[in-house]
N, C-alpha and C positions, 0 to 999 in steps of 0.2 A: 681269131675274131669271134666277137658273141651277137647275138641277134637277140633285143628284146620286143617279144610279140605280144600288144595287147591286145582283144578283142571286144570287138563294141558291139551293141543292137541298138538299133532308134536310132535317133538325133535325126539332123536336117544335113545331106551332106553340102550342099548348094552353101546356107549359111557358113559351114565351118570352111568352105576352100578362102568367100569371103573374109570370114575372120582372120583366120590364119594369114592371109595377102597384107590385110592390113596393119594385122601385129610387125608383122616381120617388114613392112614398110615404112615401119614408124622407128622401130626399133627394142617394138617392146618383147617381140618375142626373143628368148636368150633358149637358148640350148643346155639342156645339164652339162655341164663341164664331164671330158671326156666322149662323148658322144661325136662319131664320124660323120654320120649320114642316119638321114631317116626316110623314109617313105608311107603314102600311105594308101592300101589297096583299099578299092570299095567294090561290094555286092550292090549294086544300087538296086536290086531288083528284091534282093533280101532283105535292103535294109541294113547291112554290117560290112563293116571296117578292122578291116586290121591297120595297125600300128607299128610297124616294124624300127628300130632305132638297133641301129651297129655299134660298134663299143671295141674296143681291142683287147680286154680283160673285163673276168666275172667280177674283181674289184671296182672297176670303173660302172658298171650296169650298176651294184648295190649302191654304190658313192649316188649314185643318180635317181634314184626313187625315190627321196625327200623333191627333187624339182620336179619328176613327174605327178606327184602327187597334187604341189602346187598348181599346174596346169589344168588337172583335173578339178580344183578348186576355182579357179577362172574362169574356165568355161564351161557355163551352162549345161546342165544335163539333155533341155531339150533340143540343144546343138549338138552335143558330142554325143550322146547314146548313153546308155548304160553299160558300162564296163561287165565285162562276162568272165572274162581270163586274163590271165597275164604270165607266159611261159618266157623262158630264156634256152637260147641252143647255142649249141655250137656251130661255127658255119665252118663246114667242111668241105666245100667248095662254092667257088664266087666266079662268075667267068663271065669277064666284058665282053660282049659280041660287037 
């Protein structure tokens, strides 16, 4: 399994849980095709966001950056932040408690 990590500064996080609730309530929001799960951490205090999205191959993550990109095209910079980085791992352990 691969973990893609983007990193954000700024945005409003209050708006994007909004956004996000609504997209996926309507039906607008769609997942990159191959993508398992996603999460998303926040520093509220910092102000940044990580992005985590799971994948079960490095094929499947690249397949998927044309839709993340799109998304990033969607939403507003002063909602989402400005992107800072974007790494890809290996998950080498994952353990449900």
């Amino acid at each position: 399994m691969y973990a893609r990590v983007a990193s954000f500064e700024g945005g409003d996080n209050d708006k994007l849980q909004q956004m996000n609730r609504e997209r996926m309530d309507s039906g607008q929001m769609q997942a990159p095709d191959g993508m398992k799960r996603a999460m998303v951490l926040a520093d509220r205090e910092g102000n940044r966001r990580l992005f985590v999205a799971f994948f079960d191959s490095q094929e499947q993550v690249k397949a998927a950056e044309e839709g993340f990109e799109k998304m990033g095209d969607e939403i507003p910079e002063d909602v989402r932040g400005r992107r800072t980085s974007v790494d890809v791992y290996e998950v080498v352990f994952d353990e449900n408690v």
